[in-house]
VEXGUTOR-165840 format. One record per residue: residue number from 1; x, y, z negated of N, C-alpha, C in turn. Coordinates in steps of 0.2 Angstrom, whole numbers, plus 2048, in hexadecimal, padded with zeros to 3 digits. Layout:
<recs>
senu | n_east | n_north | n_up | ca_east | ca_north | ca_up | c_east | c_north | c_up
NUM | X | Y | Z | X | Y | Z | X | Y | Z
...
</recs>
This chain:
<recs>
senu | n_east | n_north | n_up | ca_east | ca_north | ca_up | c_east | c_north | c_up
1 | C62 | E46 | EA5 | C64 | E4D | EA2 | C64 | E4D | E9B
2 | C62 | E48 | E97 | C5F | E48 | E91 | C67 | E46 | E8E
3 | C6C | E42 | E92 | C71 | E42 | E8C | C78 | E46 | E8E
4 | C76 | E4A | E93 | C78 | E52 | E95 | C78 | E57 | E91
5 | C70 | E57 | E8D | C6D | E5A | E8B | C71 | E5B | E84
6 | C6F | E53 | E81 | C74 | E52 | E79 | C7A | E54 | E78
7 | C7F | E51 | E80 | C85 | E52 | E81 | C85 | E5A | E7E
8 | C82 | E60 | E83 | C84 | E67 | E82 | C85 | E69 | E7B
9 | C7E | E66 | E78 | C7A | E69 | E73 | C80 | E66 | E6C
10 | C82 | E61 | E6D | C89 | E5F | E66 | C8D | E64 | E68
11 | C90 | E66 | E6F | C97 | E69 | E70 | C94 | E70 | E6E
12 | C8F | E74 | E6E | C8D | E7A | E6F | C8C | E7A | E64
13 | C88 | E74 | E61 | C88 | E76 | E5A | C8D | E74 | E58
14 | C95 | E71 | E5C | C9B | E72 | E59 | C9F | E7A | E56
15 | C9D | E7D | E5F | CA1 | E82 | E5F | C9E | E87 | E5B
16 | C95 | E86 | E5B | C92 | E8C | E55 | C94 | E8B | E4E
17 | C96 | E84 | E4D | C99 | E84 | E45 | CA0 | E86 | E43
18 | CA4 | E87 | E4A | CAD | E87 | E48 | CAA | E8D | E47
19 | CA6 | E92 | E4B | CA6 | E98 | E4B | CA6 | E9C | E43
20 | CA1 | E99 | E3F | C9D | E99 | E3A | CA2 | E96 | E35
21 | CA7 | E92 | E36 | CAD | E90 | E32 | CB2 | E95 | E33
22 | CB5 | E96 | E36 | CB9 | E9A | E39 | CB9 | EA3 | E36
23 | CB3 | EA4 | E34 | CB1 | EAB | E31 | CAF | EAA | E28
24 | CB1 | EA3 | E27 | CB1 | EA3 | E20 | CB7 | EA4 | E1B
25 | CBE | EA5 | E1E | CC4 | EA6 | E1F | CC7 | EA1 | E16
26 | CC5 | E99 | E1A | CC7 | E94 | E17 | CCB | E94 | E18
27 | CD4 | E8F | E13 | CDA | E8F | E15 | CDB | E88 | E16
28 | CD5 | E85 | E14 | CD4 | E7C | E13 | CCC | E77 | E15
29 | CCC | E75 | E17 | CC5 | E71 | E19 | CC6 | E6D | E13
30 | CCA | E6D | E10 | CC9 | E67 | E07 | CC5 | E6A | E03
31 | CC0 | E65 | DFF | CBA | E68 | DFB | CB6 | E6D | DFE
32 | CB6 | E6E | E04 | CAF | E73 | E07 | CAC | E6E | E0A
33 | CA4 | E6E | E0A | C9E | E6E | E0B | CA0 | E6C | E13
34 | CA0 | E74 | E16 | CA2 | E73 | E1C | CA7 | E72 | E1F
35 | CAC | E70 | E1C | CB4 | E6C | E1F | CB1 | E66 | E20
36 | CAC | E61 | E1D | CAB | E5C | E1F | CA5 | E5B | E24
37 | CA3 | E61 | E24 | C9D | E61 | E2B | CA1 | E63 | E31
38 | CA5 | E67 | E30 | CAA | E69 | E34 | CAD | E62 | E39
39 | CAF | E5E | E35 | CB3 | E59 | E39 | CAF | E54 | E3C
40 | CA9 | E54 | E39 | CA2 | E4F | E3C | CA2 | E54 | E42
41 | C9F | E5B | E41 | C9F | E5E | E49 | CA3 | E5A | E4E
42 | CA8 | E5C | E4C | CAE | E5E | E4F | CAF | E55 | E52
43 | CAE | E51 | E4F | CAE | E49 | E52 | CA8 | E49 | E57
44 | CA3 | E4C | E56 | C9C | E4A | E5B | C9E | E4E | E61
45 | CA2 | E53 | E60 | CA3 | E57 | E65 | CA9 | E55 | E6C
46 | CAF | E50 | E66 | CB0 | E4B | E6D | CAE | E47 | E6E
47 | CA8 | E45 | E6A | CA4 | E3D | E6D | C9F | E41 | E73
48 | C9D | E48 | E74 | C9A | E4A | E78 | C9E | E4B | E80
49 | CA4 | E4D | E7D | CA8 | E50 | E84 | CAC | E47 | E87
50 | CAC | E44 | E84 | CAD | E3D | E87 | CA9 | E3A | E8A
51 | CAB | E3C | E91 | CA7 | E3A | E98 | CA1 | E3D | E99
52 | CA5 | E45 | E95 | CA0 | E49 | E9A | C9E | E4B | EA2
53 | CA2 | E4C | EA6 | CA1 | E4C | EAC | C9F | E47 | EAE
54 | C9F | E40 | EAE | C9A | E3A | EAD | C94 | E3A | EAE
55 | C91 | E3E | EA7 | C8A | E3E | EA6 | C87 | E43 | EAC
56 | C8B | E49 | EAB | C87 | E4E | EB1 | C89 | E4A | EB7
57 | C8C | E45 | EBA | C8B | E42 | EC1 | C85 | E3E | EBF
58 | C82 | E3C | EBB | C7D | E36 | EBB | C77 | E3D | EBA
59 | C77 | E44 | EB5 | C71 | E46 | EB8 | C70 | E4A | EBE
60 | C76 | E4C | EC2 | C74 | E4E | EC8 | C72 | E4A | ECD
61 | C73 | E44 | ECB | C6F | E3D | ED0 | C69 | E3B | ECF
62 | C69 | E3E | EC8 | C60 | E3C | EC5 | C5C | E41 | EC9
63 | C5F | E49 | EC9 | C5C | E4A | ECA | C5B | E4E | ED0
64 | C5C | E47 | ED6 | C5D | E45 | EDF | C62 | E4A | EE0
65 | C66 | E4E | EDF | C6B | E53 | EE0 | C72 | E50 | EE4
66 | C71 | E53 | EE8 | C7A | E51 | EED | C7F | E50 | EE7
67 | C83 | E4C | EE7 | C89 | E4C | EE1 | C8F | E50 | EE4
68 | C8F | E50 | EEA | C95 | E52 | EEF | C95 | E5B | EEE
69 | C92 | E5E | EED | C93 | E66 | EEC | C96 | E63 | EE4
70 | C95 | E60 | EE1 | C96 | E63 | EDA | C9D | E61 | ED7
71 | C9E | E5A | EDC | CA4 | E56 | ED9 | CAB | E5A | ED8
72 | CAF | E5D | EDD | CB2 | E62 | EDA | CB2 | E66 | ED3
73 | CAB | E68 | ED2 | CAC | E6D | ECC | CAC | E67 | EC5
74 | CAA | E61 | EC7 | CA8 | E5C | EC3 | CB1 | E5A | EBE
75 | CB5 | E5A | EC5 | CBC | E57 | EC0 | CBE | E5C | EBE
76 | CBB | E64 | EC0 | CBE | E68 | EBB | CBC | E68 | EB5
77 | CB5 | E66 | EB4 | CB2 | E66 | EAD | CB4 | E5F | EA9
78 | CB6 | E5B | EAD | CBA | E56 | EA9 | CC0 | E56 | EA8
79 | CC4 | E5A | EAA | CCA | E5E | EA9 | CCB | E62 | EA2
80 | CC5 | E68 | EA3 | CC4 | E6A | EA0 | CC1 | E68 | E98
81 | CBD | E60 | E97 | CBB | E5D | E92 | CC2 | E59 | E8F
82 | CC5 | E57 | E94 | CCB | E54 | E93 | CCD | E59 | E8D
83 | CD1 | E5E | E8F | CD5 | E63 | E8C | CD2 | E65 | E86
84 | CCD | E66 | E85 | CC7 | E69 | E7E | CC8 | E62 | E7A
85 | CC9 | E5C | E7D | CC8 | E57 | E78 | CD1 | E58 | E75
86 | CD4 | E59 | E78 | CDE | E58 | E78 | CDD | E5E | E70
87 | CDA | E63 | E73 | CDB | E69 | E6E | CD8 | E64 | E67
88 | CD0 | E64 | E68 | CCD | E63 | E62 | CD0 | E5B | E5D
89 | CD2 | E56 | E61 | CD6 | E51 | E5D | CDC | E54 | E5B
90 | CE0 | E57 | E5F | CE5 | E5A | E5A | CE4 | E5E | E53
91 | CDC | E63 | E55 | CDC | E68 | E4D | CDB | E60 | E48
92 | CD5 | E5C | E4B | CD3 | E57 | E46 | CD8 | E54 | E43
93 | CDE | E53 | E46 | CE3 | E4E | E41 | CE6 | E51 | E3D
94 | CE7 | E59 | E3E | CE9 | E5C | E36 | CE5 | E5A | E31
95 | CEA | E5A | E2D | CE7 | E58 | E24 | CE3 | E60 | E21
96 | CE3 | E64 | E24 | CE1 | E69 | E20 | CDE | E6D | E27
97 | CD5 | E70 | E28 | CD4 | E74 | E2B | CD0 | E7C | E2B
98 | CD6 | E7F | E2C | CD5 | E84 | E29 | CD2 | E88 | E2C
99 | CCE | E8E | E2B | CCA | E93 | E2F | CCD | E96 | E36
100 | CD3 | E97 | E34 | CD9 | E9C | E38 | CD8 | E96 | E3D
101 | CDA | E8F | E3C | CDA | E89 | E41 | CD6 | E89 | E47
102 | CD0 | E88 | E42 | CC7 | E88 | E47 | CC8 | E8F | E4A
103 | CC7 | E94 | E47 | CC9 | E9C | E4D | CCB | E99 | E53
104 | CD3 | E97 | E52 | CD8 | E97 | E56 | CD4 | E91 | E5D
105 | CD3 | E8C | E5C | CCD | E85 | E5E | CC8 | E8A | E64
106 | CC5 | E8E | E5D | CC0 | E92 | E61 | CC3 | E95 | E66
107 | CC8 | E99 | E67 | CCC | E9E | E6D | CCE | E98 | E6F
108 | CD0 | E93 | E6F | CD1 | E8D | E76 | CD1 | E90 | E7C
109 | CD5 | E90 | E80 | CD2 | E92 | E87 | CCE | E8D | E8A
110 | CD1 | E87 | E88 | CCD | E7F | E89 | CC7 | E7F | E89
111 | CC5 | E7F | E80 | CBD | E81 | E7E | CBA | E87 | E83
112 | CBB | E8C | E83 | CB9 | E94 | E86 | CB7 | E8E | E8E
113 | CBD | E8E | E92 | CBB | E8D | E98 | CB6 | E86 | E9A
114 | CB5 | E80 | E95 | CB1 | E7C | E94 | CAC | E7F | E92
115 | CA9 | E83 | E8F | CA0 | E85 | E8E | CA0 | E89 | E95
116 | CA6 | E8F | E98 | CA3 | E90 | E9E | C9F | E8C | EA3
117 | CA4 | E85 | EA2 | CA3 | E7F | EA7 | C9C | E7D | EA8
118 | C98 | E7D | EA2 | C94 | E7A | E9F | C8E | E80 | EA1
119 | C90 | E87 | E9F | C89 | E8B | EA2 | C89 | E8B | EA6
120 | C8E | E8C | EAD | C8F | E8B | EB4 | C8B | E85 | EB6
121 | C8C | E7F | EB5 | C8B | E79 | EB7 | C82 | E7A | EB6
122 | C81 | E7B | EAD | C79 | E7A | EA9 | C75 | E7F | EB2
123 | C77 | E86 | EB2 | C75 | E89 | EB6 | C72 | E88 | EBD
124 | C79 | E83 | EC0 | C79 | E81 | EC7 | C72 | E7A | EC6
125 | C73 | E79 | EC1 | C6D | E72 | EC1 | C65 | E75 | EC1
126 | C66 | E7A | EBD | C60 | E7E | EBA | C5C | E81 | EC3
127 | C61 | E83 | EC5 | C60 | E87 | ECC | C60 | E85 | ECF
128 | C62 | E7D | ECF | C5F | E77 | ED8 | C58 | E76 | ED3
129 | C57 | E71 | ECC | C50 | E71 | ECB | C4A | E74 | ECD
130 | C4D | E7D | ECA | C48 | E82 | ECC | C46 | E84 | ED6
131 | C49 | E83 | ED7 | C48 | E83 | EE1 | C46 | E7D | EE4
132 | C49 | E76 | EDF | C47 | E71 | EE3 | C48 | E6E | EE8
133 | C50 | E73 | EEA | C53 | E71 | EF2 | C5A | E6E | EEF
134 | C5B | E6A | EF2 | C65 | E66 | EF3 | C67 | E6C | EF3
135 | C6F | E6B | EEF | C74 | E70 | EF2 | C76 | E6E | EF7
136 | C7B | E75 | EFA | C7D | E73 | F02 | C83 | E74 | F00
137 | C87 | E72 | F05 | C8D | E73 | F06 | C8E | E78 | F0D
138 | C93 | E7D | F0C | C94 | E7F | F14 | C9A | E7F | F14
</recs>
């Protein structure tokens, strides 16, 4: 769970920085502070989403959990990561990133439905943890 855990926690201080970039209403990430913390996010954030679904198969198995209820929703989040990575390498190779940009990034429909993924999933593990019991399938 621990490199689930890191996974989340890069993608989530990605999205609270675009946030916080995004409301500075820059027309350039050249010569700001945070243009170049911006794009360090913004790399850690696809080094997190690269083989994410991966990792939540390895800790639903650490933690004795049936894989089989989850596998379905699994290639949606990998789907889902896929897509969030397609968005975020395209804003990264512009020469210039502008607040308007990261906004736009932020409304993703990609990113938005990837952190759903993510609370759904965090949830559904938190809730076999807390009971203790397999999920079932009917």
């Amino acid at each position: 769970m621990d490199d689930v855990r890191e996974r989340c926690n890069a993608i989530e201080e990605c999205y609270e920085f675009m946030l916080a970039y995004a409301a500075q209403g820059l027309p350039s990430d050249q010569g700001s502070g945070s243009g170049s913390q911006l794009r360090e996010f913004l790399g850690r954030a696809v080094n997190a989403l690269s083989g994410l679904a991966g990792a939540y198969v390895a800790a639903v198995k650490q933690e004795g959990q049936a894989i089989e209820p989850y596998r379905a929703f699994l290639a949606v989040l990998e789907r889902d990561a896929d897509n969030s990575i397609a968005a975020i390498e395209m804003v990264r190779a512009q020469p210039a990133l502008s607040s308007q940009l990261i906004d736009n990034l932020n409304a993703s429909i990609h990113l938005r439905a990837l952190l759903t993924d993510l609370f759904l999933i965090d949830e559904a593990l938190k809730l076999q943890q807390f009971s203790g019991k397999p999920a079932t399938t009917t």
